[in-house]
C-alpha positions as CSV (number, residue, x, y, z in Angstrom):
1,X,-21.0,-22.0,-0.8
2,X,-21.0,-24.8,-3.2
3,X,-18.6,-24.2,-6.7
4,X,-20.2,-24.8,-10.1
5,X,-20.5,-28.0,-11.5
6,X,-18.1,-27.9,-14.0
7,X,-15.0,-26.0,-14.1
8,X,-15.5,-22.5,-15.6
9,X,-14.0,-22.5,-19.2
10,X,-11.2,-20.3,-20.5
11,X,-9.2,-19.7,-23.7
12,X,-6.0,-20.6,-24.7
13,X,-3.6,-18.2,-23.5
14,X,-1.9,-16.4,-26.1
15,X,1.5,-14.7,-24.8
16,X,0.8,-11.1,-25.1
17,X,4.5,-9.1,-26.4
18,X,2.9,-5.3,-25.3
19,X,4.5,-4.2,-29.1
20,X,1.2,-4.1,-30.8
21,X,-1.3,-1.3,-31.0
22,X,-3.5,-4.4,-28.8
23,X,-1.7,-3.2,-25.8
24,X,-0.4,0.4,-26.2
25,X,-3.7,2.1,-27.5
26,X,-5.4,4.1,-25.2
27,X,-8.5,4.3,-27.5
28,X,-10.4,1.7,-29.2
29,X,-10.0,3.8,-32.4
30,X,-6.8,2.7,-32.1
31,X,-6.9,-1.2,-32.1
32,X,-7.2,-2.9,-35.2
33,X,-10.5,-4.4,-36.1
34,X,-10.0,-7.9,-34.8
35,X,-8.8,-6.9,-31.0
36,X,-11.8,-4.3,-31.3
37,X,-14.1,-6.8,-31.2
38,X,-12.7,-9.3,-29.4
39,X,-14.2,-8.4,-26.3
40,X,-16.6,-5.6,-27.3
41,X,-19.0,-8.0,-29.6
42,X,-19.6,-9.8,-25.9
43,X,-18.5,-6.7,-23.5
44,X,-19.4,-3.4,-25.3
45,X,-18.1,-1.3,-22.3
46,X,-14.6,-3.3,-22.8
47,X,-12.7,-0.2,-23.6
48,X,-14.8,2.5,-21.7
49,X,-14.8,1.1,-17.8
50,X,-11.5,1.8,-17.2
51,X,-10.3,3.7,-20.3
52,X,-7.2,5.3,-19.5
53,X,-5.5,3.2,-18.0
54,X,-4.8,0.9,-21.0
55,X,-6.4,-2.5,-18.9
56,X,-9.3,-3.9,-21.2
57,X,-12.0,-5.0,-19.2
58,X,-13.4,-8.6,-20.3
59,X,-16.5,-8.0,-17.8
60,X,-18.0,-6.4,-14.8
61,X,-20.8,-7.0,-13.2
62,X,-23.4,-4.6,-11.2
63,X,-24.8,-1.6,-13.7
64,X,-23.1,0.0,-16.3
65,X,-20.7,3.0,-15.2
66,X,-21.3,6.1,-17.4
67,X,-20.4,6.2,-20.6
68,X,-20.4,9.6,-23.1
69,X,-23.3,9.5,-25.8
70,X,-23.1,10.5,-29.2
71,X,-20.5,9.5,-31.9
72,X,-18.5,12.4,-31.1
73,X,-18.5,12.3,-27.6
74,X,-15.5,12.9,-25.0
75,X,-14.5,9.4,-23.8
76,X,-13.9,9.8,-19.7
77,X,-10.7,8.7,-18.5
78,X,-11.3,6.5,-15.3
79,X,-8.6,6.8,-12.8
80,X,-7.9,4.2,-9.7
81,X,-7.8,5.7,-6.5
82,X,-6.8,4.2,-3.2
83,X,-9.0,2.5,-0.7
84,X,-9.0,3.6,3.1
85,X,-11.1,3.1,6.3
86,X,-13.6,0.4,4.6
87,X,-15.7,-1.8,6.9
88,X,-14.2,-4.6,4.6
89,X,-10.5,-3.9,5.8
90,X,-10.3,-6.0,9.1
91,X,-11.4,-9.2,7.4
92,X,-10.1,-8.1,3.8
93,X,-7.2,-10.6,4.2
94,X,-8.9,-13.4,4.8
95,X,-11.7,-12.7,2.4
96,X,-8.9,-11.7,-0.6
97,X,-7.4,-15.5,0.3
98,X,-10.8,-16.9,-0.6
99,X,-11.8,-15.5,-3.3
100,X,-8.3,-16.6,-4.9
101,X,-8.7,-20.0,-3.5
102,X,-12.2,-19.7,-5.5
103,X,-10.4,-18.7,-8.3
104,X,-7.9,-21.4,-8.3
105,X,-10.8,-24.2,-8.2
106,X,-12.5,-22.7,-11.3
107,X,-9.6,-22.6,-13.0
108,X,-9.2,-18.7,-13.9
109,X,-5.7,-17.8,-14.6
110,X,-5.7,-14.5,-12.4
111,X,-2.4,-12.5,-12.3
112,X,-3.6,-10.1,-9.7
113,X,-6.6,-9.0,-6.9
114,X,-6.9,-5.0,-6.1
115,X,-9.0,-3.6,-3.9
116,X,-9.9,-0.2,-5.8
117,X,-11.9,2.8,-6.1
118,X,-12.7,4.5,-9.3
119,X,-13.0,8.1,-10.3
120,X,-14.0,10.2,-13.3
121,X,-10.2,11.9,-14.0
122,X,-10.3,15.4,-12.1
123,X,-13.8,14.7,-9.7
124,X,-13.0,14.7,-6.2
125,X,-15.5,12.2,-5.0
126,X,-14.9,8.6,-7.1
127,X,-18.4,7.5,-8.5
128,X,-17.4,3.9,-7.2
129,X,-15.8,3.7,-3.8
130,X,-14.8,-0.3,-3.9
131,X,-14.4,-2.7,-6.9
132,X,-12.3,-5.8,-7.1
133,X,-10.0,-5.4,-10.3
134,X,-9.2,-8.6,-11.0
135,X,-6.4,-9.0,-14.0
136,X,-6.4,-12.2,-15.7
137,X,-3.6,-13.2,-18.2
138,X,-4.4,-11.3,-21.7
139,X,-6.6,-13.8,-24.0
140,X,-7.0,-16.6,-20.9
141,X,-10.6,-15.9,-19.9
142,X,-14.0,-15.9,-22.3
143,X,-16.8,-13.5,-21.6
144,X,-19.1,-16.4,-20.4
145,X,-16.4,-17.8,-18.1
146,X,-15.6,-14.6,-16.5
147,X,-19.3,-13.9,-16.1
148,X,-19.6,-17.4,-14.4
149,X,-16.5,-16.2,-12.1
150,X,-17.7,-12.9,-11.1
151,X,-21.1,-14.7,-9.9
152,X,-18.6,-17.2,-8.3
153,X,-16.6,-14.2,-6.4
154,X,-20.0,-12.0,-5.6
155,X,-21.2,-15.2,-3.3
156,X,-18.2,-15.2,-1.8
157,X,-18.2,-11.3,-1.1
158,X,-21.8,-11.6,-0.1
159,X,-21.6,-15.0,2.7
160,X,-19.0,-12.8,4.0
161,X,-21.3,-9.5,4.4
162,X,-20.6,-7.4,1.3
163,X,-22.9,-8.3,-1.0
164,X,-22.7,-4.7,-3.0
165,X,-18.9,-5.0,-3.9
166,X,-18.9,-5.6,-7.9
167,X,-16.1,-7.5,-9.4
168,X,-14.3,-7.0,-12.7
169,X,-11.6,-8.8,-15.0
170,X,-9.5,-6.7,-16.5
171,X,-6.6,-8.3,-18.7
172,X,-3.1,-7.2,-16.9
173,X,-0.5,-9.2,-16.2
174,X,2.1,-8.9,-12.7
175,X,5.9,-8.7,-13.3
176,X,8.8,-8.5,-11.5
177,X,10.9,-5.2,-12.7
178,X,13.6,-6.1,-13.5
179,X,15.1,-4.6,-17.1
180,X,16.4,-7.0,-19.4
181,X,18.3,-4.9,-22.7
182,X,20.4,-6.0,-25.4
183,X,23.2,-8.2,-24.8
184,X,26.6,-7.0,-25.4
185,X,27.6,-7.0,-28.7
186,X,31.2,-6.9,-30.7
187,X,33.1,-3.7,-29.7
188,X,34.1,-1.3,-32.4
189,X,34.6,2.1,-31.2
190,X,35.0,3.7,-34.7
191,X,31.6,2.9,-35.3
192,X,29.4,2.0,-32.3
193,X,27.8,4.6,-30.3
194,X,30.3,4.8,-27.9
195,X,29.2,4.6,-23.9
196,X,30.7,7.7,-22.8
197,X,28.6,9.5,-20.1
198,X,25.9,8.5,-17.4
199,X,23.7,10.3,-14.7
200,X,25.7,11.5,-12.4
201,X,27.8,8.9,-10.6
202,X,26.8,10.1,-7.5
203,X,25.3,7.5,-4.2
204,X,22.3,9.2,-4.2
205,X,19.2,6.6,-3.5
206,X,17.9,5.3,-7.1
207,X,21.8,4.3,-8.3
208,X,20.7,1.9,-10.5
209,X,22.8,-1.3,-10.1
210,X,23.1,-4.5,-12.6
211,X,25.4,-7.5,-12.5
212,X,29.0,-7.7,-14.0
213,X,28.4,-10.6,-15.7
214,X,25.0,-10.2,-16.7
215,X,24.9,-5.9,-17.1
216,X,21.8,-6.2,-19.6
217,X,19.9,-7.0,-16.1
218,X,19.1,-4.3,-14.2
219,X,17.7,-2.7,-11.0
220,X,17.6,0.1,-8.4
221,X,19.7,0.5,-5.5
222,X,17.0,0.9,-2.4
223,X,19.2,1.9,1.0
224,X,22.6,1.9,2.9
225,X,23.4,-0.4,6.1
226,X,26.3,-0.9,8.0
227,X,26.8,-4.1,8.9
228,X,27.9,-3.5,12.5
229,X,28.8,-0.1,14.8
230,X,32.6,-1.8,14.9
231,X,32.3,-2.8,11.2
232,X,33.3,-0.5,8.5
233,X,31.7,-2.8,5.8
234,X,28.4,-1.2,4.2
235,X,26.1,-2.7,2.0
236,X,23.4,-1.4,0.3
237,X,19.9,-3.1,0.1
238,X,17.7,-4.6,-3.2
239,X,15.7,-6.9,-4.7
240,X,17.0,-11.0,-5.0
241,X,15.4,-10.5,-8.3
242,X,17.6,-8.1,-9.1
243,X,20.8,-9.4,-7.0
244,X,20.5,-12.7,-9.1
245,X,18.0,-12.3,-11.7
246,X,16.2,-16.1,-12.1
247,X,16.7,-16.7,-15.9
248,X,20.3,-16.8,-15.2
249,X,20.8,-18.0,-11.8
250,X,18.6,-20.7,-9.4
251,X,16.5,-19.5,-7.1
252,X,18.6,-21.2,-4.2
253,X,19.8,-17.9,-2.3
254,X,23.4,-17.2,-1.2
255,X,25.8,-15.7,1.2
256,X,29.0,-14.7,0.7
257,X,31.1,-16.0,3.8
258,X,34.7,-15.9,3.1
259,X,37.4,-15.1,0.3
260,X,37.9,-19.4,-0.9
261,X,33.8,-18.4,-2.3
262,X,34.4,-16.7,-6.0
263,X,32.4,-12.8,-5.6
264,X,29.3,-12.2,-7.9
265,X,30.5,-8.7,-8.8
266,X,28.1,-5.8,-9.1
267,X,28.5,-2.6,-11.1
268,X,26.6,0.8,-10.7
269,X,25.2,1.0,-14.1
270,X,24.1,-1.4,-16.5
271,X,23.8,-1.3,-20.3
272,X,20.3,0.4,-20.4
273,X,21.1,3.0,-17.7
274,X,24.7,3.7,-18.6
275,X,23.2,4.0,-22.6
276,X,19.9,6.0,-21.7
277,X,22.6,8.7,-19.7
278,X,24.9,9.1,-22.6
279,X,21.6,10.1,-24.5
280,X,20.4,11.9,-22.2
281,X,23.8,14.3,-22.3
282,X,23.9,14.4,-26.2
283,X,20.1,15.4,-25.9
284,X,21.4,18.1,-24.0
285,X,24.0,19.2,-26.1
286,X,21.9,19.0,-28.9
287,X,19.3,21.2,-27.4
288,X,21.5,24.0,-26.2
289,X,23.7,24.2,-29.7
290,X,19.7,24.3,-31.3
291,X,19.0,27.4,-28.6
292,X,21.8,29.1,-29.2
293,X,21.7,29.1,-32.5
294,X,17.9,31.0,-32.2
295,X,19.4,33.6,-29.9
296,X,21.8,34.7,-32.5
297,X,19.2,34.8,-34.6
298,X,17.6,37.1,-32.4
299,X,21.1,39.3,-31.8
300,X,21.3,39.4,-35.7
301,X,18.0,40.9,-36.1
302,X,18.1,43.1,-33.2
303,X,21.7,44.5,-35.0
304,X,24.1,46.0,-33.0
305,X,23.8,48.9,-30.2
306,X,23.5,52.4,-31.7
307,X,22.9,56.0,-30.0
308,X,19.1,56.1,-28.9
309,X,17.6,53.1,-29.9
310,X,14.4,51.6,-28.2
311,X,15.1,50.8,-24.4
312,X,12.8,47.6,-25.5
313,X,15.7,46.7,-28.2
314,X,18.3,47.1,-25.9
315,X,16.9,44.8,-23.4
316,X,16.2,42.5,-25.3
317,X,19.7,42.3,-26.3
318,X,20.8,41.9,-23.1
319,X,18.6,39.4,-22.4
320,X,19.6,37.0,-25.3
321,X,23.5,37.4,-25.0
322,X,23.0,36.8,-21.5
323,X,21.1,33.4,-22.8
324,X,23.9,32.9,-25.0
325,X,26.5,33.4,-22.4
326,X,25.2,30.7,-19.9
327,X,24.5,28.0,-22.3
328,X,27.8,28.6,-23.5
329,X,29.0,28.0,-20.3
330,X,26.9,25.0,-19.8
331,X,28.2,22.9,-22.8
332,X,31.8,23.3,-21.4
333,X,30.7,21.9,-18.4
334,X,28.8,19.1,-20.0
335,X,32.2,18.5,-22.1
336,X,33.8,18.8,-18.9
337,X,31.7,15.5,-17.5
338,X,31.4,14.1,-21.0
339,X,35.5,13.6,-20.7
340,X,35.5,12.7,-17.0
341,X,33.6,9.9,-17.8
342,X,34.8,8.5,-21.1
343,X,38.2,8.1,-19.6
344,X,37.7,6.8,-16.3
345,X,34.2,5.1,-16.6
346,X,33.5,3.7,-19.8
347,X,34.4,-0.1,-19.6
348,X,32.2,-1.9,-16.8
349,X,35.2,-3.2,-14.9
350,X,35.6,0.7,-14.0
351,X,32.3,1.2,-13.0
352,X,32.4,-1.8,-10.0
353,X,30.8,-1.2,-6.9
354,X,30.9,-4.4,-5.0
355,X,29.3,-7.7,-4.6
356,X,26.6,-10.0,-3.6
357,X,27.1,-10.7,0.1
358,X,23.7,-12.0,0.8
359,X,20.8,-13.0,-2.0
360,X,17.7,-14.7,-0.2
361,X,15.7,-17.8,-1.6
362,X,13.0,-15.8,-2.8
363,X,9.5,-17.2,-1.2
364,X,6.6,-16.3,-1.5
365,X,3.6,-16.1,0.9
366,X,6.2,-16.1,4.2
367,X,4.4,-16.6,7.5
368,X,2.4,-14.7,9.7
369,X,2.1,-12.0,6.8
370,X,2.4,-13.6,3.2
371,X,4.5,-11.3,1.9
372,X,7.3,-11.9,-0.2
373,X,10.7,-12.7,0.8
374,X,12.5,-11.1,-2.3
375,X,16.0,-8.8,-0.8
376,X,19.7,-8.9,-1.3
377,X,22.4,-6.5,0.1
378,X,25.2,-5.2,-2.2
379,X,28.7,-5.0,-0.1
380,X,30.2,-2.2,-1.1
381,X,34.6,-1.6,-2.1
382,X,35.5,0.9,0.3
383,X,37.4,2.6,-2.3
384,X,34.8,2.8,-4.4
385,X,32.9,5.6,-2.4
386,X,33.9,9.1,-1.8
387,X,33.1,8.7,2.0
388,X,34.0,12.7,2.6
389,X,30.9,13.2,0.1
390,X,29.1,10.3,0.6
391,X,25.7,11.7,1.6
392,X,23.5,8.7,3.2
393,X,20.2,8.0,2.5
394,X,19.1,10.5,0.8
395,X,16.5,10.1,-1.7
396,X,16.6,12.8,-5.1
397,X,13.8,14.2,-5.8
398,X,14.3,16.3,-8.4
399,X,14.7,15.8,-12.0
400,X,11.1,15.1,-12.8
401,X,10.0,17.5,-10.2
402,X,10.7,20.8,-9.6
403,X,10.4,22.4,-6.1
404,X,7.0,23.8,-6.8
405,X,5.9,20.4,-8.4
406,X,7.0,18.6,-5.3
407,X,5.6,21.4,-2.8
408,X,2.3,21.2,-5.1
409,X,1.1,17.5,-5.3
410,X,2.8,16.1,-1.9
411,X,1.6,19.0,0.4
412,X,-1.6,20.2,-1.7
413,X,-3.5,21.8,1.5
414,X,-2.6,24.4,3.1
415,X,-2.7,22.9,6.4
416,X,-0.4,20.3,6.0
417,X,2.2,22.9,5.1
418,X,2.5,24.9,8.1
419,X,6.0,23.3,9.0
420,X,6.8,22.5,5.3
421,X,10.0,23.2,3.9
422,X,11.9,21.4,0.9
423,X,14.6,19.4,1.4
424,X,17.9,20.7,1.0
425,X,19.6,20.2,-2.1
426,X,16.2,18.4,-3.5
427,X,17.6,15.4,-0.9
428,X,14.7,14.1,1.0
429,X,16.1,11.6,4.0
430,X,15.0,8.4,4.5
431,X,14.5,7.3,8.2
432,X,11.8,6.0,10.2
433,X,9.2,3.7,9.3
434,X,5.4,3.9,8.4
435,X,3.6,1.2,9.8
436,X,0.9,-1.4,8.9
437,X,-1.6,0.7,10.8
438,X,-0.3,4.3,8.8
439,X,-0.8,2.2,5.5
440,X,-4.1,1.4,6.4
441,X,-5.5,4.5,8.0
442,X,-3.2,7.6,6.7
443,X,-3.4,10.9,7.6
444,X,-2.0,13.1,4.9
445,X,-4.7,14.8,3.2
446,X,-4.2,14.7,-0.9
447,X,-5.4,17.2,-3.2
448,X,-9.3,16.9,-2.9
449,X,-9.2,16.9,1.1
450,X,-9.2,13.2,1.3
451,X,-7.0,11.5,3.8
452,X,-4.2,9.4,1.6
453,X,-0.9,8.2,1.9
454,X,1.4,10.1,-0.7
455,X,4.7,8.7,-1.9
456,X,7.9,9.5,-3.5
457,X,10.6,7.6,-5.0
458,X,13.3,7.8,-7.5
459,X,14.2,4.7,-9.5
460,X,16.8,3.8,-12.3
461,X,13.7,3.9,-15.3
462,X,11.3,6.5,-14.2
463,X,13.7,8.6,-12.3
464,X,11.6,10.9,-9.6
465,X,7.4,9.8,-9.5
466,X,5.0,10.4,-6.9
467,X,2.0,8.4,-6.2
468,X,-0.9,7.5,-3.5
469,X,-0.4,4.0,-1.6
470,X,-3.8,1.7,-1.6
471,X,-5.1,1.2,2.4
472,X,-6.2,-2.4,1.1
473,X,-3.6,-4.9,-0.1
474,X,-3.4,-6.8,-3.5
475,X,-3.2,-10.5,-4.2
476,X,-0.8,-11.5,-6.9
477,X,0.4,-13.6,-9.2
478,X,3.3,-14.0,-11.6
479,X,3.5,-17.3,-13.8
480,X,6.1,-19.0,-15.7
481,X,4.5,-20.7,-18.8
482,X,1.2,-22.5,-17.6
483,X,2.9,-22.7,-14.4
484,X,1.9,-20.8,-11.0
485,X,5.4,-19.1,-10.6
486,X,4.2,-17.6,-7.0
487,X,1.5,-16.0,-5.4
488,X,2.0,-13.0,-2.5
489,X,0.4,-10.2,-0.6
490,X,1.6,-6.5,-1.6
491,X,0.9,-3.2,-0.9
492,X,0.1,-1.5,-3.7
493,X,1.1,2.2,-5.6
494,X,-1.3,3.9,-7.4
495,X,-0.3,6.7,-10.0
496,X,-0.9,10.5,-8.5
497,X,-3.3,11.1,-11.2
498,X,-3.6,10.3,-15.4
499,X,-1.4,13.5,-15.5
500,X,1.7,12.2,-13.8
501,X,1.8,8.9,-15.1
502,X,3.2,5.8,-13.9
503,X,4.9,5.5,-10.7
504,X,7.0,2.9,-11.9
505,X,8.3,0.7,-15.0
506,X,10.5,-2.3,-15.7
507,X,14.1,-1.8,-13.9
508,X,12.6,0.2,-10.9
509,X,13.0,-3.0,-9.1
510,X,14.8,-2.0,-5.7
511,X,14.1,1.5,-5.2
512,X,12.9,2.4,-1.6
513,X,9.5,4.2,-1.5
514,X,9.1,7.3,0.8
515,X,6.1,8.9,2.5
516,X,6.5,12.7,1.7
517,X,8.3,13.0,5.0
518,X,10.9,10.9,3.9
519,X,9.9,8.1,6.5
520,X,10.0,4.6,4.7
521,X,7.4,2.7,3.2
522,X,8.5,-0.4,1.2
523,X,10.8,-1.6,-1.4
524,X,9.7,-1.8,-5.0
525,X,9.1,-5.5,-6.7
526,X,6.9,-5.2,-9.4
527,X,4.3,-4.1,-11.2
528,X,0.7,-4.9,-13.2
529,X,-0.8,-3.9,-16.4
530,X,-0.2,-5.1,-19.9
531,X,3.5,-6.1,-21.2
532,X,4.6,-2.6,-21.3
533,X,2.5,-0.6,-18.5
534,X,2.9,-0.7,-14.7
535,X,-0.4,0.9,-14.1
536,X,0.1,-0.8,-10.7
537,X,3.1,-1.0,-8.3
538,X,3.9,-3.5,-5.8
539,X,5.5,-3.4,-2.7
540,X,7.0,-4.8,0.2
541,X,6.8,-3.1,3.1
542,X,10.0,-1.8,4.8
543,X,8.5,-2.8,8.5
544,X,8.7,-6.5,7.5
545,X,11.9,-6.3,4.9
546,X,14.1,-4.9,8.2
547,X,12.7,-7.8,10.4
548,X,14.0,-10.5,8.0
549,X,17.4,-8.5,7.5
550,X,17.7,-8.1,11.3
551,X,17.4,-12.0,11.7
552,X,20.4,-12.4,9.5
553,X,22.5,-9.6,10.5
554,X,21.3,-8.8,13.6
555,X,24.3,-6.2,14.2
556,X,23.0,-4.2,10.9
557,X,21.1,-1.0,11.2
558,X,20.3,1.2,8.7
559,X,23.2,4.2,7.8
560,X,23.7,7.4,10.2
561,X,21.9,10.3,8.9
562,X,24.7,12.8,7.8
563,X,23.8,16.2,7.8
């Protein structure tokens, strides 16, 4: 295959900040005139391929997907489902390296390769069983360049025996989720919204975890390991990226190895997450002074008991001083937490949880596998943790779900749910691992009968999300500037459907992903989509994460289950 004669041309990139209706609409009527036509006086079907998912597409090739008719017409939402069992997947590796080699020489500033299906929102079957998405940075690539590419990519897919396999450039960009916040500010607790409550300060997986020094950086907390059977040290595992987050440290690595070594202290909450807590409990509050307020309302109306009233009366007041009654009670309680925490927990110095005892170099594209070597563990203070509590690795699953909601989308056929039962407490253990082969041929059946690999995790931003892992990995790339930053092999996290959303977003960097069962699947890196949607996650999978941890601490193992 011979490359074109001249590189393929490609416009200045413009750094795209995700606050503009550019990047947020999820319609075209949305956009102002000028990012309208941008790519729709060139690509009319820029905003109809793959509406929904708020990626504009600068081109695709093969024939035009369906679009609605008529000036009033329903737009279809297009949503991405996962790929397994393709005749593609043996030599997809090698084939993916290519056509990013291919990409490289013709000078396209990709961010990311996914192997994807496509189907109309709420249609079992997709209407296009295999596409490569292939985001470029936002403004980077003209129409007539990325036509010229997609020509470029189909030679490559069809010297290599899929000449049917379309290609499309979609504008998304790959990040590492990591939250950056405010800084801190001058202290003035007359004034200030003062920090004063958090989720619960509990060791549940998806503690969310940031820096002393640097607390406007922040991650997830993915899983517990001793460091030895006749060690009484545990540690808990995370991103590098969020251990020592590059703009403030060198991407060098470290390990802690004795007490003359100053401690990069660690606390379990950050600004954002200690902040979005304290809001979270006001908006509780709030909601329940609101309610009962209504109810008495009600009561008024309803006047007080006399001889022979309406049974329907009477029951009704019942009903609503009953309502009364327990959110009553539920404010105390909230004021009862609400003081627990503003006097023991409100300075970060009080909420430290340990320290960095090992931050790799993070590298990218590691031999045999290309993955990325991105982990850190966390050594915990023994007297930090409530050991005669202290539950393991148990992953909550709650919050965003409720048991019916968990029951419903991770077990959605009947025959997978002849052993079902949910976990206690809403605590789903982690144990076990799912495999390269599992990822790539899964068994679970999802909710049209398909066979799909369903996951769960809960992380510091998005709390509790489900999603469906792709059986096909995903090339990406994050850049600094101009400059290639990295390029790496992931396995990558589709969204359940347009209804549940994203699976992840910025500061879900650490948390550990679980197949419903509660085996593990990977650790959470990063994501792709435009500045401010993760309409993709990225992962790296557990299998390979415990093999490099094992070759450092080869006396580590992953925490006891405790019943």
């Amino acid at each position: 295959m011979s490359s074109p004669s001249s590189p393929v041309p490609h416009g200045h990139y413009q750094d795209s900040s995700g606050e503009t209706a550019a990047t947020m609409a999820t319609s075209i009527e949305e956009l102002p005139l000028s990012e309208k036509t941008r790519l729709t006086d060139k690509y009319p079907n820029a905003y109809h391929d793959f509406h929904g998912s708020g990626t504009p597409c600068v081109f695709k090739s093969g024939p035009d997907w369906r679009v609605p008719k008529g000036p009033e017409a329903q737009r279809i939402i297009r949503e991405a489902r996962p790929v397994y069992r393709h005749t593609i997947g043996s030599a997809w590796l090698s084939i993916g390296k290519r056509i990013y080699q291919g990409l490289d020489s013709i000078d396209v500033k990709w961010t990311s390769i996914n192997p994807l299906a496509y189907a109309d929102v709420g249609m079992a079957e997709p209407f296009c069983s295999l596409i490569l998405s292939i985001g470029v940075k936002p403004h980077s690539l003209l129409y007539d360049a990325a036509v010229a590419a997609a020509a470029f990519i189909k030679e490559i897919l069809a010297e290599s025996g899929f000449p049917t396999i379309e290609v499309a450039f979609v504008e998304s960009i790959v990040t590492r989720s990591i939250i950056t916040g405010p800084k801190l500010l001058s202290f003035d607790p007359l004034l200030d919204d003062v920090p004063d409550l958090r989720k619960p300060f509990t060791t549940a997986l998806g503690l969310s975890i940031a820096p002393l020094k640097y607390p406007h950086f922040e991650g997830t907390a993915a899983l517990y390991f001793r460091l030895g059977k006749d060690d009484k040290r545990t540690a808990i595992l995370t991103c590098a990226h969020v251990a020592r987050p590059p703009p403030v440290y060198a991407n060098t690595g470290m390990t802690y190895r004795n007490d003359s070594q100053p401690r990069e202290v660690f606390v379990a909450l950050g600004n954002m997450g200690y902040n979005n807590a304290v809001k979270a409990m006001i908006g509780t509050m709030s909601d329940l002074v609101d309610s009962i307020a209504a109810w008495n309302d009600v009561l008024a109306r309803l006047g007080k008991p006399v001889e022979g009233e309406n049974n329907k009366v009477t029951e009704k007041r019942k009903e609503h001083l009953e309502l009364v009654a327990k959110a009553t009670k539920k404010i105390k309680e909230v004021n009862a937490i609400h003081d627990e925490v503003t006097k023991r927990r409100t300075l970060l110095e009080q909420r430290v949880l340990g320290f960095v005892l090992h931050s790799e170099k993070i590298e990218v594209s590691v031999e045999p596998h290309n993955f990325t070597k991105d982990w850190a563990l966390i050594e915990l203070y023994e007297d930090r943790i409530d050991w005669s509590t202290f539950k393991g690795n148990k992953v909550y699953i709650g919050g965003n779900l409720s048991i019916a909601d968990f029951g419903n989308t991770m077990f959605p056929q009947p025959v997978d749910r002849a052993n079902y039962q949910y976990p206690k407490d809403g605590l789903l253990q982690a144990y076990g691992v799912v495999n390269h082969a599992e990822i790539r041929d899964p068994q679970q059946l999802d909710v049209y009968g398909e066979k799909c690999l369903l996951v769960v995790k809960n992380g510091l931003t998005t709390g509790t999300t489900v999603g469906r892992v792709n059986g096909l990995e995903s090339f990406t790339r994050v850049y600094h500037g101009y400059d290639i930053e990295h390029t790496s092999i992931e396995i990558a996290v589709l969204p359940y459907d347009k209804m549940r959303g994203k699976f992840s977003h910025a500061g879900d960097s650490g948390s550990i992903v679980l197949a419903r069962d509660g085996r593990i699947v990977g650790i959470l890196t990063g994501g792709g989509g435009l500045t401010d949607e993760s309409d993709i996650t990225y992962l790296t999978p557990y299998w390979w994460v415990e093999q490099q941890i094992k070759a450092k601490y080869p006396s580590c193992f992953l925490y006891e289950v405790i019943q």
